[in-house]
RODO-2510 file (C-alpha; in nm, 4 decimals, decimal comma):
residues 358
     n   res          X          Y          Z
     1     x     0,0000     0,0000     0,0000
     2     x     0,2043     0,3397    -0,1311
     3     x     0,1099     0,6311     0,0866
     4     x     0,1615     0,9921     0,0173
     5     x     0,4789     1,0910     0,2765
     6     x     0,4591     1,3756     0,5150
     7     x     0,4353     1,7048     0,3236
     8     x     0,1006     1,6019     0,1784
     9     x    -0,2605     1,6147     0,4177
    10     x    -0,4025     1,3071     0,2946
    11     x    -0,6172     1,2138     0,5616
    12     x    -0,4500     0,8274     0,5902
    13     x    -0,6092     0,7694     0,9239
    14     x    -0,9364     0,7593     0,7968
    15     x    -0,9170     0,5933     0,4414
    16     x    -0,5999     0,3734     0,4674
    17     x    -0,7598     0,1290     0,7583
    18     x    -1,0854     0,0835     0,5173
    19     x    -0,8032    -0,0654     0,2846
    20     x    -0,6275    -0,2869     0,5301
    21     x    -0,9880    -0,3902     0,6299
    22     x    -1,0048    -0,5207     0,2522
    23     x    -0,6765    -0,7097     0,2559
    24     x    -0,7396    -0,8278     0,5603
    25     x    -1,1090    -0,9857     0,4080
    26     x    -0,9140    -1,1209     0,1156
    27     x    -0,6780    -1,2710     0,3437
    28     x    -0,3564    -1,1165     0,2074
    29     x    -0,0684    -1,2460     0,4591
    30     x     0,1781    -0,9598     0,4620
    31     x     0,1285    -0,6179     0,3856
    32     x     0,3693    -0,3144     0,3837
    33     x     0,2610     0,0127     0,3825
    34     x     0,5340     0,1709     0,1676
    35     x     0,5712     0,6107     0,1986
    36     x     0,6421     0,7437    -0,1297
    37     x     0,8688     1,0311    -0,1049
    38     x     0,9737     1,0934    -0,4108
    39     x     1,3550     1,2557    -0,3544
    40     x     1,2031     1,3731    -0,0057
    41     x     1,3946     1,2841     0,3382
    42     x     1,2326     1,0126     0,5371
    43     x     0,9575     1,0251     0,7216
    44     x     1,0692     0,8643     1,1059
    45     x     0,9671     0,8580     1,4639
    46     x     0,6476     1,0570     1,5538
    47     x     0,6117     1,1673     1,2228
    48     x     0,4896     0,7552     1,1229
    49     x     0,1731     0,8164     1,3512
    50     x     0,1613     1,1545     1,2544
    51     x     0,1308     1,0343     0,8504
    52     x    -0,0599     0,7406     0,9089
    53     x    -0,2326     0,7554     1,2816
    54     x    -0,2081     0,5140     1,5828
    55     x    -0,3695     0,2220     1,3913
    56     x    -0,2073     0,1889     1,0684
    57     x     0,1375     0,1094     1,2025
    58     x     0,0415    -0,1494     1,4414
    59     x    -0,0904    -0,3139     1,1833
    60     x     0,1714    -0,3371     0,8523
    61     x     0,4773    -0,2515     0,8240
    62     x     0,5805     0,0536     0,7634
    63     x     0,8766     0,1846     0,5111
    64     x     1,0391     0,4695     0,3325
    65     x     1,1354     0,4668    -0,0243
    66     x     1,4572     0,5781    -0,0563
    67     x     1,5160     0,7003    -0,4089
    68     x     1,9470     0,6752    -0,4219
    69     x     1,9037     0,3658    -0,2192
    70     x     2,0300     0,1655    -0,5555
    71     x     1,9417    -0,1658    -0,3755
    72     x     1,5553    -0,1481    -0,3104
    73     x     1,5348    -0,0230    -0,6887
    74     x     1,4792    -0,2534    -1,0368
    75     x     1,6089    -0,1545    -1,3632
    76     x     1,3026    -0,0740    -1,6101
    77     x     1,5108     0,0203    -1,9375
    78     x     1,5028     0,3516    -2,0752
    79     x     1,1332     0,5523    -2,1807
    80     x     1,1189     0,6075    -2,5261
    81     x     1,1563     0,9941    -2,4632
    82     x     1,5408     0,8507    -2,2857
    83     x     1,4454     0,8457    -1,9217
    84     x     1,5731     0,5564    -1,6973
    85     x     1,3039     0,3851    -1,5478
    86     x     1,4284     0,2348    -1,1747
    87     x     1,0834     0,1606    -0,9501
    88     x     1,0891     0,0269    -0,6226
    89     x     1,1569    -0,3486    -0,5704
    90     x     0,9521    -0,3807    -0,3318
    91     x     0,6631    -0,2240    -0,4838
    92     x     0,7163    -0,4151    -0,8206
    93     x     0,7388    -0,7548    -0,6651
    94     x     0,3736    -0,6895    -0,4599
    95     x     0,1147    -0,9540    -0,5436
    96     x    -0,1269    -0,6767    -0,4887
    97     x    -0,0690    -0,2626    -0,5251
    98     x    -0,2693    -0,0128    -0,3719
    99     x    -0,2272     0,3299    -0,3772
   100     x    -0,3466     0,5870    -0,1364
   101     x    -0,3077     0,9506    -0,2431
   102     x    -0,4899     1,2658    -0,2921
   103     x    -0,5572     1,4785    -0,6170
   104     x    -0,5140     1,8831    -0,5773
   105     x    -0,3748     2,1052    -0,8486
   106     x     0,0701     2,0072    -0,9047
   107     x     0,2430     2,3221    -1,0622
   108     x     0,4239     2,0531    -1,2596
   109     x     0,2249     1,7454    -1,3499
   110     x    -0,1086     1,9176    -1,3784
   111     x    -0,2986     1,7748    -1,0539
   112     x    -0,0990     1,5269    -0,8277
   113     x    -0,1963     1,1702    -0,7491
   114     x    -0,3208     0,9141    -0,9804
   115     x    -0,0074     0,7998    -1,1464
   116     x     0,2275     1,0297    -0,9306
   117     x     0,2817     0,7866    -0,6874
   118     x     0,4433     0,5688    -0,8342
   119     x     0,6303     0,8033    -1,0616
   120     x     0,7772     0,9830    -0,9175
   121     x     0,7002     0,9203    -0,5733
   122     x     0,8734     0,5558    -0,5879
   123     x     1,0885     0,5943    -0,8601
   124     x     1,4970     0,6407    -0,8133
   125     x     1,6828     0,9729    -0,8354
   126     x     1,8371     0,9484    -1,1794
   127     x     1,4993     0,8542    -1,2841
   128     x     1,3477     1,1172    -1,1160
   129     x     1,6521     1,3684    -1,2338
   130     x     1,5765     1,3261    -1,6033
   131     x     1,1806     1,3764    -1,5963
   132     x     1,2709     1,6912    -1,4048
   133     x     1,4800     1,8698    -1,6868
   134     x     1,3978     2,1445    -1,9236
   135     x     1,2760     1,9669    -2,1761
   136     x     1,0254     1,9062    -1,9748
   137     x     0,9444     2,1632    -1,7230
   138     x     0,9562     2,4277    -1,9903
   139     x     0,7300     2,3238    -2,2044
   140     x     0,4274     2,5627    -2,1429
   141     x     0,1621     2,2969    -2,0916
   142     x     0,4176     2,1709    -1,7906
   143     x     0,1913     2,4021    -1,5090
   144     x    -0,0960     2,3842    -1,2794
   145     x    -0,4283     2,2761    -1,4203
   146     x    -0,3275     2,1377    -1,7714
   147     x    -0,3138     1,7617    -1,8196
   148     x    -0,3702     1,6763    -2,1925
   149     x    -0,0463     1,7692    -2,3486
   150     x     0,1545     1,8041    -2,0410
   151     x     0,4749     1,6338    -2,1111
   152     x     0,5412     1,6193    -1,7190
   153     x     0,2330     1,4545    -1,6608
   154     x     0,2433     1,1830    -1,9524
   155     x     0,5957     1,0894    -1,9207
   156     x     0,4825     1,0356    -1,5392
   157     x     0,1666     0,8303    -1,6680
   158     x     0,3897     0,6309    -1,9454
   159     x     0,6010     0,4699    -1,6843
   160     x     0,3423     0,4149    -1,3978
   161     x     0,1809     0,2118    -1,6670
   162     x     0,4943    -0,0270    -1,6931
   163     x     0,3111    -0,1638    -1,3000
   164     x     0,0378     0,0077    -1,2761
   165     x    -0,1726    -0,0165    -0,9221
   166     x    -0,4250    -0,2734    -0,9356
   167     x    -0,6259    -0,0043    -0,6971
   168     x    -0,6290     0,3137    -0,6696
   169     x    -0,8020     0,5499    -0,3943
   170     x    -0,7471     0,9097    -0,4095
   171     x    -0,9002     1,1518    -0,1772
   172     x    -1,0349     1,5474    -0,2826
   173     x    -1,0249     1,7590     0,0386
   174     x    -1,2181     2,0392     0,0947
   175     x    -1,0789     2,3900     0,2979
   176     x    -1,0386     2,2463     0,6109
   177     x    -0,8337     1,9371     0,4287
   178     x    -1,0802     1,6958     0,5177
   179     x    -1,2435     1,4448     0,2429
   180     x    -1,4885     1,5704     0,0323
   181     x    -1,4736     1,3379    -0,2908
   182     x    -1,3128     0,9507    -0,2551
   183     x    -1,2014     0,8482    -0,6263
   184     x    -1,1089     0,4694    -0,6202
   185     x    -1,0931     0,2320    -0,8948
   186     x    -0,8591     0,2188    -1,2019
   187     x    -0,5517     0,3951    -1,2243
   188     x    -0,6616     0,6336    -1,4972
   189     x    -1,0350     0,6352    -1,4836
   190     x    -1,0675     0,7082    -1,1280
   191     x    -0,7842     0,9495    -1,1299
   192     x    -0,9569     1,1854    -1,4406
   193     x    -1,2323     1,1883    -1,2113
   194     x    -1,1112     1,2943    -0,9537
   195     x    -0,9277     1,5704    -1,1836
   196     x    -1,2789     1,6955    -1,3155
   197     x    -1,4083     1,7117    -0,9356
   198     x    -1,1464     1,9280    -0,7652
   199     x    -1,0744     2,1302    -1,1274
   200     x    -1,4493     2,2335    -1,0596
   201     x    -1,4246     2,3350    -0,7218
   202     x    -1,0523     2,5184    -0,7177
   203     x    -1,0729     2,7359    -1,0238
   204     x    -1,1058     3,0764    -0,9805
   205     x    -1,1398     3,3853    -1,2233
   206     x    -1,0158     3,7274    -1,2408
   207     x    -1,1329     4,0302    -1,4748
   208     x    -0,8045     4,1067    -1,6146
   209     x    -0,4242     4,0261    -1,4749
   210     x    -0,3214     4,2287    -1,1683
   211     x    -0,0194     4,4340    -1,0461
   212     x    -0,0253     4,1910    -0,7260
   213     x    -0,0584     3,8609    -0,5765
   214     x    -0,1019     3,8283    -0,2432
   215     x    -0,0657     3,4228    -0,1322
   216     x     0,0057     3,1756     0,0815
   217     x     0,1916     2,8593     0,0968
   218     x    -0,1036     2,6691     0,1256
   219     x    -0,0896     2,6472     0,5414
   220     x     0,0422     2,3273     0,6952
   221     x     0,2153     2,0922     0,5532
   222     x     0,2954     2,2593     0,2350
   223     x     0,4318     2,5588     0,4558
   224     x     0,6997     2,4044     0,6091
   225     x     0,9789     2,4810     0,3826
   226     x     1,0704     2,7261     0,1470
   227     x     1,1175     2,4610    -0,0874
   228     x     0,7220     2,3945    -0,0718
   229     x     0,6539     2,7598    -0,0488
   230     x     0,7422     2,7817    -0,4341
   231     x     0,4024     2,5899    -0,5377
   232     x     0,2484     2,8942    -0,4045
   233     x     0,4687     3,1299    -0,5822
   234     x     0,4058     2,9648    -0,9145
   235     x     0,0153     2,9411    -0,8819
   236     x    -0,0322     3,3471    -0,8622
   237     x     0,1516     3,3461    -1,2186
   238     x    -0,1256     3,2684    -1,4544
   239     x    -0,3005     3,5947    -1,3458
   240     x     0,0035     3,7978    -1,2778
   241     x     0,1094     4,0591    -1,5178
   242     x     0,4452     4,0744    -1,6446
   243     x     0,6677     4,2628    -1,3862
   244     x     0,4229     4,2108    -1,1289
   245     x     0,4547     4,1042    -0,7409
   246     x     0,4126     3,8155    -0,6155
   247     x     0,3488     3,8498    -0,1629
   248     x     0,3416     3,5041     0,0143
   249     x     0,3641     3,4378     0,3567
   250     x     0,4722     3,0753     0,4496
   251     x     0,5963     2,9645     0,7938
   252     x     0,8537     2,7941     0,7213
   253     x     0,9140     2,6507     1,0008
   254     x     1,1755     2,4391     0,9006
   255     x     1,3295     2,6759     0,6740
   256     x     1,4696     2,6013     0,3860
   257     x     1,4011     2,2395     0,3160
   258     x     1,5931     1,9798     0,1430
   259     x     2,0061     2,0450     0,1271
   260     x     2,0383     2,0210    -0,1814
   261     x     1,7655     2,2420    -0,2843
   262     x     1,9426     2,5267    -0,0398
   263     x     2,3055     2,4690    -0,1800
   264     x     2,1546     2,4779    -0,5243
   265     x     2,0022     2,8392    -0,4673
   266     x     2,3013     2,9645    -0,2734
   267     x     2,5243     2,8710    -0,5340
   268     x     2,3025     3,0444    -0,8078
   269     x     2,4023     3,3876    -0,9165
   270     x     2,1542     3,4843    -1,1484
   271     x     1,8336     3,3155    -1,0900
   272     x     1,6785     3,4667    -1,4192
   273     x     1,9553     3,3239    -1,6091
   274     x     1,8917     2,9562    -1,4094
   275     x     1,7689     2,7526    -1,6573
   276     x     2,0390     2,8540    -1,9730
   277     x     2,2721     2,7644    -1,6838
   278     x     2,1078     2,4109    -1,6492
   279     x     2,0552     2,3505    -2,0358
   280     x     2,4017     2,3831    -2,1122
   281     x     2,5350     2,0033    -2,2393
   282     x     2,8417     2,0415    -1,9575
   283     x     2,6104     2,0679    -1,6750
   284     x     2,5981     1,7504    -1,4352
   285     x     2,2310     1,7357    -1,3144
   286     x     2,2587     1,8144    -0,9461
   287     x     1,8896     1,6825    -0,6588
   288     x     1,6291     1,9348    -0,6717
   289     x     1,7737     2,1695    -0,9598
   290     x     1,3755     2,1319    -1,0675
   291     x     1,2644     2,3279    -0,8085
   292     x     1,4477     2,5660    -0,8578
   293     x     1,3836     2,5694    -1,1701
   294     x     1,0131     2,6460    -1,1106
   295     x     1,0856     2,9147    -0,8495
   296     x     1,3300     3,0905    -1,1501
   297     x     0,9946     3,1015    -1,3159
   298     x     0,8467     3,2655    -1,0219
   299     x     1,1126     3,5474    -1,0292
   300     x     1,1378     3,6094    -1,4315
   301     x     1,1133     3,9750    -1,4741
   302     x     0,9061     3,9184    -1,0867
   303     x     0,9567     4,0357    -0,7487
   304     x     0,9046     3,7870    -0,4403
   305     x     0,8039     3,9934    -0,1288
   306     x     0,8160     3,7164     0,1549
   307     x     0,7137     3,6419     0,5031
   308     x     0,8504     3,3475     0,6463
   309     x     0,9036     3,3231     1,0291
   310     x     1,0814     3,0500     1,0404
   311     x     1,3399     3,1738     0,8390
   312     x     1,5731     3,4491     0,9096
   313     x     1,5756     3,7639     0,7200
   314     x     1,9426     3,7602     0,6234
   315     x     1,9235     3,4016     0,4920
   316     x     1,5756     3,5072     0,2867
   317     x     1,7475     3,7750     0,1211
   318     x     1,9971     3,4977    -0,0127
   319     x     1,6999     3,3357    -0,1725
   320     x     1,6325     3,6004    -0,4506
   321     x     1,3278     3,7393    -0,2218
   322     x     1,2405     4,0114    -0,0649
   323     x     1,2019     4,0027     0,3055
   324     x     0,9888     4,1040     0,5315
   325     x     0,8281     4,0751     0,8817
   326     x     0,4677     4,0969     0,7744
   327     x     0,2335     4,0941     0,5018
   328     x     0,1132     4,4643     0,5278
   329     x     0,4485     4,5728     0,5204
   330     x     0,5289     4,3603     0,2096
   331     x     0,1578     4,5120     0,0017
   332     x     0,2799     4,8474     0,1211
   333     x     0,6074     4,7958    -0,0440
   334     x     0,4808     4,6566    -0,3241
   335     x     0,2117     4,9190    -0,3619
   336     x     0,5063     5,1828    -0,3484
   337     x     0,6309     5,0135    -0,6306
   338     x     0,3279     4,9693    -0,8629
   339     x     0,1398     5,2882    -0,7180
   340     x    -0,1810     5,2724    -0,5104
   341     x    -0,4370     5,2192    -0,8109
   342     x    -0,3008     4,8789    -0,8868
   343     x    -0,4338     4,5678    -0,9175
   344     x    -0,4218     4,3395    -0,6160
   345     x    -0,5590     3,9702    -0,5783
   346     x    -0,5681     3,7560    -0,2852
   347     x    -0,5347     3,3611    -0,3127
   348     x    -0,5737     3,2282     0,0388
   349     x    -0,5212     2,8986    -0,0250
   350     x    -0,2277     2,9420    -0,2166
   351     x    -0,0931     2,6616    -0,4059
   352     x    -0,4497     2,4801    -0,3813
   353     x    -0,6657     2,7546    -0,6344
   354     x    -0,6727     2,7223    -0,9800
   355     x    -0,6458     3,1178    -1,0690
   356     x    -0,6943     3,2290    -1,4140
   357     x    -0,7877     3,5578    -1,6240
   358     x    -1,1753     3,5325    -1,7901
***
C-alpha cells in the first residue's frame, strides 16, 4: 500500500484502515505500507503516527522509499523519450498494489496523485533527475491545471503504466483538508475523475491580470519549507502581469528544506539566467535543480516579497526574495512600487486555487 509521505494532508487515518480492512477480508498475509517520497527525506519517529495515525502502524509494516538507495530499486530500461526507469523493488514484486493519495492542483504534473505515486514518488533519483529537466518543465503545458499535453504529466503516466496499481483510492479535500470526494478504482479512470471534481471546485477567475498577488503557501504541511513555499509562488503566475509582485507568507518553520535544494540556490548567481545555466550540455544534473527551476519562473522579470518566520531575514534575502516581517508591510512595499491604483488579488489557499484571467 504506497502512501503519500509527510508534506502532503491526505487524511490516511481515515481511508488507509478501510483498505487494510479489505486485505485483511481477502486474506492477504503480509502487507507493507510503503511512503512514497519521491527525492524527499524520510519520514521517522512521531512523524509515522503523525502520517498514518495510531492504527495503521500497528498493523503493517511501515517503510520509506529511498530514491538513491540503488538496492531497493529494479532496472526498467530507458522511456522512449530517454528516461531511466528504476521503480521500487519492493513495490514491483507486490502480489497486490494499492495506492493511497490525494488529487489537488501540481504546478508541474497538472494535478498530483493518480499515477504520481508511483512516478515519481517511488521511482529512483536518476529517474526522477531526467523527468525533471527542461525539456520538460519548460514546455508551457508543464503548469498547474493542464493535463492533456503536459509532457510532465504523460511521461509520469507512461512509466506508472509499466506496473500500474491494481487499486487506486485518491481523496479530494475540501478547505479544512478533510475528504470531500473519494475516487477509487482504475488507475486512470478514477484518477480523471477525480481531476474533473477538484478542477471544478478550485478554479477561480479574475477580470483582467493584476499588479499583485497576495498568497500563501497553502498552510500546513505545504508551509513548512521554502522549498514547498514555491508551489504557491508559481500558482499566482497565470493571473500575474508581467513585472508584477508576487506576496506570500509561508511559515517555514523548518526553513529552507531539502540540502540540496538550499546549496543549489546559494550557489546560483543569477536566478533569471537559471535555466540557460542548467541547459548547457556540460552541466551535471545536481537533486532538486527542478525546483528551482520552477521558483526561476516565479522570479522572471518578478519580485518575491516574503514572510517566512521561520526563516531568518538575512538568509531570505539569499533566496532572490524580498524580506519582510509581515504581510502589510510587504503590500505596502509593493504598492510603493506599482502605485496605489493597482491591481491586487488575494489567493488564500495558495498553491491549492486554480487562478486564471476570464
Amino acid at each position: 500500500v504506497v502512501v503519500c509521505d509527510i508534506t502532503r494532508p491526505v487524511p490516511n487515518a481515515q481511508v488507509v484502515p478501510p483498505v487494510l480492512d479489505a486485505l485483511d477480508a481477502a486474506e492477504v498475509q503480509e502487507v507493507t505500507i510503503l511512503i512514497a517520497t519521491g527525492t524527499h527525506r524520510p519520514n521517522l519517529g512521531d512523524e509515522i503516527v503523525q502520517l498514518l495515525g495510531p492504527e495503521v502502524p500497528q498493523r503493517a509494516s511501515v517503510v520509506n522509499h529511498v530514491c538513491t538507495d540503488d538496492a531497493s530499486l529494479r532496472d526498467l530500461g530507458v522511456s522512449p523519450n530517454g528516461v531511466p526507469i528504476h521503480l521500487n523493488t519492493l513495490y514491483l514484486d507486490a502480489d497486490v498494489k494499492v495506492t493511497v493519495g490525494m488529487i489537488e492542483p501540481h504546478f508541474m504534473a497538472g494535478f498530483a496523485g493518480g499515477r504520481k505515486m508511483v512516478m515519481p514518488g517511488i521511482a529512483g533519483l536518476k529517474t526522477v533527475q531526467a523527468w525533471h529537466s527542461p525539456r520538460f518543465l519548460e514546455h508551457p503545458n508543464a503548469t498547474n491545471g493542464i493535463v492533456d499535453g503536459n509532457p510532465v504529466h504523460e511521461e509520469s503516466l507512461a512509466i506508472a503504466k509499466l506496473a500500474p496499481p491494481d487499486l487506486i483510492l485518491d481523496t479530494a479535500l475540501d478547505s479544512k483538508k478533510q475528504p470531500c470526494g473519494i475516487f477509487a478504482g482504475d488507475m486512470e479512470a478514477a484518477w480523471r475523475a477525480g481531476v474533473e471534481f477538484v478542477r471544478g471546485n478550485v478554479a477561480a477567475t479574475v477580470p483582467e491580470p493584476v499588479d499583485i498577488v497576495v498568497t500563501s503557501g497553502g498552510g500546513y504541511p505545504l508551509d513548512l519549507t521554502f522549498y514547498q513555499a514555491v508551489k504557491g509562488m508559481v500558482a499566482a503566475l497565470p493571473i500575474l502581469k508581467p513585472g508584477g509582485t508576487v506576496v506570500i507568507a509561508s511559515a517555514c518553520d523548518e526553513g529552507i528544506g531539502n540540502p540540496h535544494f538550499a546549496a543549489t540556490l546559494f550557489g546560483c548567481d543569477d536566478i533569471e539566467r537559471f535555466v540557460e545555466t542548467i541547459s548547457d550540455p556540460a552541466w551535471i544534473p545536481v537533486p532538486d535543480q527542478w525546483q528551482v527551476e520552477e521558483f526561476a519562473k516565479a522570479r522572471r522579470g518578478r519580485k518575491v516579497r516574503m514572510v517566512a518566520r521561520g526563516i531568518p531575514e538575512e538568509t531570505l534575502s539569499r533566496l532572490f526574495v524580498i524580506p519582510h516581517t509581515s504581510v502589510e508591510d510587504a503590500i505596502a512595499a509593493a504598492l510603493e512600487d506599482h502605485g496605489p491604483d493597482a491591481k491586487i488579488a488575494v489567493i488564500p489557499k495558495g498553491p491549492y486555487v486554480l487562478p486564471s484571467v476570464k
